[in-house]
C-alpha positions, 0 to 999 in steps of 0.5 A, spaced: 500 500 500 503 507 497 502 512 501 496 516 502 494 522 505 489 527 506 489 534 501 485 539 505 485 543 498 482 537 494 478 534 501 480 528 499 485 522 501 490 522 495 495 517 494 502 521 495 507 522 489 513 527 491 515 532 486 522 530 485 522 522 485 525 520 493 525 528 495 520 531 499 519 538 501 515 540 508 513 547 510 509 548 517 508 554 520 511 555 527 509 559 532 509 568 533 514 567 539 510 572 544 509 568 550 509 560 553 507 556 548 500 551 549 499 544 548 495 546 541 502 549 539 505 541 542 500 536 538 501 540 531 509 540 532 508 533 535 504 532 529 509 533 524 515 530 527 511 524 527 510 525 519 517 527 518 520 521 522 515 517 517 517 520 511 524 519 513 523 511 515 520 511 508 526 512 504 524 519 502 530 525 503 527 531 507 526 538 507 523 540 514 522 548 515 518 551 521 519 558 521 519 563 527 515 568 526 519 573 531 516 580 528 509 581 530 503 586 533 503 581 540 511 581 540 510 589 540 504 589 545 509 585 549 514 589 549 511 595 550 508 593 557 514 590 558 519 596 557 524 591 552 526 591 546 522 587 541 527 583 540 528 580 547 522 578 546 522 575 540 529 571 543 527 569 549 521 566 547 524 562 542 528 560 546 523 557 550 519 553 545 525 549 542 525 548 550 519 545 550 521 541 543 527 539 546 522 536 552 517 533 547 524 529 543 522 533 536 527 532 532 530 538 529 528 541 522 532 541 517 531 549 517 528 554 523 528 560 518 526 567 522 522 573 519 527 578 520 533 574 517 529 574 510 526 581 510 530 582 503 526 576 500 520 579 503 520 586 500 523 583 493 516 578 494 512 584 495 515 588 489 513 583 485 506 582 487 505 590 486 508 590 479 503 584 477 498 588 479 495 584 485 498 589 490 497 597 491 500 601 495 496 606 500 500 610 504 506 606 507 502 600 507 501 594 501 495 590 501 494 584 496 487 585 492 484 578 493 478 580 488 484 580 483 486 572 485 481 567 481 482 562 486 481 565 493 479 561 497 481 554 494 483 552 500 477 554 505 472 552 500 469 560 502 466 564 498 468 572 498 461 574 497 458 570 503 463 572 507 463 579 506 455 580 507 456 576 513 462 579 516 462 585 520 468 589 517 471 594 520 471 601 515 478 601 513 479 607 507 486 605 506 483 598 503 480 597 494 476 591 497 475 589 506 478 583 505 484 585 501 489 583 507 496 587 509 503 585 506 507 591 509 505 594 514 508 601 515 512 603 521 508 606 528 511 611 532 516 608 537 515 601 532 520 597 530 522 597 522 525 597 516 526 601 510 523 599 503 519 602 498 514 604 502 518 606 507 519 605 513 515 599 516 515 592 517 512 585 513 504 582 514 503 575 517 502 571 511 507 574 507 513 571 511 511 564 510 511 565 502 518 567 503 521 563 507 519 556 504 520 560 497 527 562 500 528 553 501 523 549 498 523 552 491 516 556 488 513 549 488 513 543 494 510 538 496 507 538 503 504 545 507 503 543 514 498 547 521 493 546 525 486 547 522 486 553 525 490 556 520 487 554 514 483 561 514 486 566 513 492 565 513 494 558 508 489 561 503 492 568 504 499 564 502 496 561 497 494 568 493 499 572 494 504 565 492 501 563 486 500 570 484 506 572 483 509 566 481 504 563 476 504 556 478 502 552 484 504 553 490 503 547 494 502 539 493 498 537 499 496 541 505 495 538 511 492 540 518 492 537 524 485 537 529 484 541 535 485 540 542 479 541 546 480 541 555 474 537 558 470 536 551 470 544 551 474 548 546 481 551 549 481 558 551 484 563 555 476 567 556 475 561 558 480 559 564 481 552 560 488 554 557 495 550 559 502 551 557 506 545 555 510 547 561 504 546 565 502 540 563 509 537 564 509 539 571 504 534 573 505 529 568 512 525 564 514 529 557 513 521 554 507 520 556 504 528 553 507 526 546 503 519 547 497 521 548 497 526 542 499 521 538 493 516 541 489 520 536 489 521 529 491 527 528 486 531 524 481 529 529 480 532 535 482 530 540 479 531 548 485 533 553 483 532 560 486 528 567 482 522 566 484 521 558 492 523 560 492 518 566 489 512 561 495 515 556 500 513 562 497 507 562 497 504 555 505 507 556 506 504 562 504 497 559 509 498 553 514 499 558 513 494 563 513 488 557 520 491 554 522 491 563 520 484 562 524 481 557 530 485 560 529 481 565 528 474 562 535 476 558 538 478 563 537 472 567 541 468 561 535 464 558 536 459 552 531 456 547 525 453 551 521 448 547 516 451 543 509 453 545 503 455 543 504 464 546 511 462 543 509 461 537 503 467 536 509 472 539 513 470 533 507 470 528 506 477 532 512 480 531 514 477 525 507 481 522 508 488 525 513 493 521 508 490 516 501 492 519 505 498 522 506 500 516 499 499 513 496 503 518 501 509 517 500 508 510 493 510 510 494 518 513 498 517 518 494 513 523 497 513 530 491 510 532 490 505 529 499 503 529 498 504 537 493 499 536 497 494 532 503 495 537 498 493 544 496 487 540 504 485 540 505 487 548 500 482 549 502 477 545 509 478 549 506 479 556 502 471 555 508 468 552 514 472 556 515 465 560 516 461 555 519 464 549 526 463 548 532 470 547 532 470 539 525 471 539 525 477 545 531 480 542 527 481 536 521 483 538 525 488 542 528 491 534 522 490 531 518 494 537 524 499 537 524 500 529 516 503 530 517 507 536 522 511 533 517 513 528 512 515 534 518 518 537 516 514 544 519 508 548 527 511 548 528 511 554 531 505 558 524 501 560 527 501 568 528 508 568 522 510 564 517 506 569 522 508 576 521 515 573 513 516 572 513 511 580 517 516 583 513 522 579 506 518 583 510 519 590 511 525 590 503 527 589 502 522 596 503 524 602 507 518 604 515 519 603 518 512 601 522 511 606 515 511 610 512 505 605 519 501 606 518 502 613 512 498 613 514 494 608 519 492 613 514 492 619 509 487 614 515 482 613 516 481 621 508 481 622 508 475 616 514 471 618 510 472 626 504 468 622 500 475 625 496 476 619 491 480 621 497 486 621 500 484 615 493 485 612 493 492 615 498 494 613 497 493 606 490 496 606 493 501 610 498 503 603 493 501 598 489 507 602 494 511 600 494 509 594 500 504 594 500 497 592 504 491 593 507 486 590 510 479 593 515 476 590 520 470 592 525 476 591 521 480 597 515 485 596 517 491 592 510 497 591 507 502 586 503 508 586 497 507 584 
């Protein structure tokens, strides 16, 4: 089965064909780098770090560029109320979302180009797009004319006229047209700026984008990405501005990502449902935030809530105890037992997952249902652990790693992954270790007394607490709940 992906622009899954044989080129819109970044901003990056680790394990040769946008009215507003350059703003930011890239293990694009390092592309774009004929010139400022530009809003599936007897547009006597959007924007007093024809001012939003992949990727790539909030205005208007400069299509296949919505309700901040990535990674492991947005199917919504995270550290901690398992069984030295029937459905199991891994992938890049592949071959493992042989576990071990590479999850030492979320659950109890070891302690000498009436209490004492038992002939080890 080739790939296949779903094209907004033609609202249908179409099979994917490179412009170039075994080349692809990726653009996807970054972040305006005014404030800590959401957990919106996370399942888009985590979104198209998947796709690009696939496209990569594909075969294919990639060029990713995500750009910053580091020039903005937010990043001004910001710095005025904060009595800082822009510019400080803008790095500071930045600085803190490749933070929280780094946190979330997204591999790094080929390019990270910033608007303010492409300001002569830009003014070079708008020039072009001015002698066209598809923009004018009104005061220090340039807009795009959209009713010049036949195929405005293709992408959207709006029509200009609806929208402009329904919108309620504020009169602006600088525009031809209301919806008529800015390419540059001339400078305020106090604002930063740049000099150009036009004087002194700085770029729009939308045309930044057209530069910056134009700059990287050529007047035509392959694969435009952002979240579905993003397709209007601002992908339709790089659409416009892009092909009417250079006559030819802009993009191949645009893809985006679903919303996240906090307890069945849409984010935001009026709302008082609104969290930082940091936030969330205060109270729960940056592995299992990077699972729980891949459970989903990345243009679906997905519904971020306690419940639905702590069901995602679950499902990871199942993956993680199987791997924890096996380590254990090859530590031990084990040979080759004889065959069985769970040995046998484990190497069936296994022997099939890249090629189901793949399958699933290969229908729009669906995690969800590889996720579910990939449970199916944890089961297999936990049923047939006692009884299958090292060969067997040592390619299991490969084949899990192979399709956890591409999800970008399961990379840490399973050991260390499962102490890692233990010791973040014991921290949320008020009960320290050394008090559970001590009863722990106090449990054994009670038992090897036969008193268990108070081995008993001791037990339902910490499961109230949320700490479970576990007796082994090793000794009695626990967990948080």
């Amino acid at each position: 089965m080739a790939l296949r992906v779903y094209n907004t622009l033609s609202g249908s899954k179409e099979e994917f064909v490179p412009i170039n044989p075994g080349k692809v080129g990726m653009y996807v819109c970054g972040v305006t780098v005014y404030d800590h970044c959401h957990i919106g901003h996370a399942r888009a990056n985590v979104v198209f770090d998947m796709i690009y680790r696939y496209l990569k394990a594909s075969g294919l040769e990639v060029t990713y560029v995500r750009n910053y946008t580091d020039i903005d009215d937010k990043i001004i507003n910001r710095a005025n109320r904060d009595g800082v350059p822009y510019y400080e703003i803008s790095e500071r930011f930045i600085k803190e979302f490749d933070l929280d890239m780094a946190r979330l293990m997204l591999e790094l694009p080929t390019f990270q180009p910033k608007a303010t390092e492409h300001i002569p592309e830009i003014i070079a774009l708008v020039e072009k797009l001015i002698e066209k004929g598809y923009a004018y010139q009104s005061g220090s400022d340039v807009f795009f004319c959209v009713d010049k530009f036949d195929g405005y809003l293709k992408l959207s599936k709006r029509n200009l006229e609806d929208m402009q007897a329904g919108a309620r547009i504020e009169v602006d006597e600088r525009k031809r047209h209301p919806m008529d959007f800015a390419l540059w924007k001339g400078a305020k007093p106090g604002e930063p700026f740049w000099e150009s024809p036009w004087g002194q001012g700085r770029p729009g939003w939308h045309i930044e984008c057209s530069a910056m992949s134009g700059k990287f990727l050529g007047e035509t790539f392959d694969i435009h990405g952002g979240g579905k909030d993003l397709i209007f205005p601002h992908h339709e208007n790089e659409i416009a501005q892009t092909e009417a400069a250079t006559g030819k299509p802009f993009v191949k296949y645009w893809l985006h990502n679903g919303f996240v919505n906090i307890n069945a309700e849409k984010m935001s901040k009026s709302l008082g449902n609104f969290f930082t990535i940091k936030e969330v990674l205060d109270r729960y492991d940056a592995e299992v935030l990077r699972f729980f947005l891949l459970s989903a199917h990345y243009r679906s919504p997905i519904d971020f809530s306690d419940q639905n995270l702590k069901e995602a550290e679950l499902g990871l901690e199942r993956i993680y105890k199987a791997l924890a398992g096996i380590d254990e069984r090859l530590a031990a030295g084990i040979g080759e037992p004889p065959a069985s029937e769970e040995s046998t459905e484990l190497e069936e199991k296994c022997a099939s997952i890249g090629a189901r891994f793949r399958e699933a992938m290969d229908d729009d890049f669906n995690t969800a249902m590889a996720l579910g592949h990939l449970f199916d071959l944890v089961r297999s493992v936990n049923k047939a652990l006692p009884v299958a042989g090292a060969p067997l576990l040592r390619q299991v071990k490969e084949e899990v790693a192979a399709v956890a590479s591409v999800l970008g999850i399961c990379d840490s030492q399973p050991a260390a992954f499962l102490q890692r979320i233990n010791d973040r659950k014991s921290a949320a109890i008020d009960i320290t270790p050394e008090e559970i070891e001590q009863l722990i302690a106090e449990r054994a000498e009670a038992r090897k007394a036969k008193n268990f009436k108070r081995s008993d209490e001791i037990r339902d004492e910490l499961l109230a607490k949320n700490i479970l038992l576990f007796d082994s002939a090793q000794g009695t080890t626990w967990k948080v709940k």
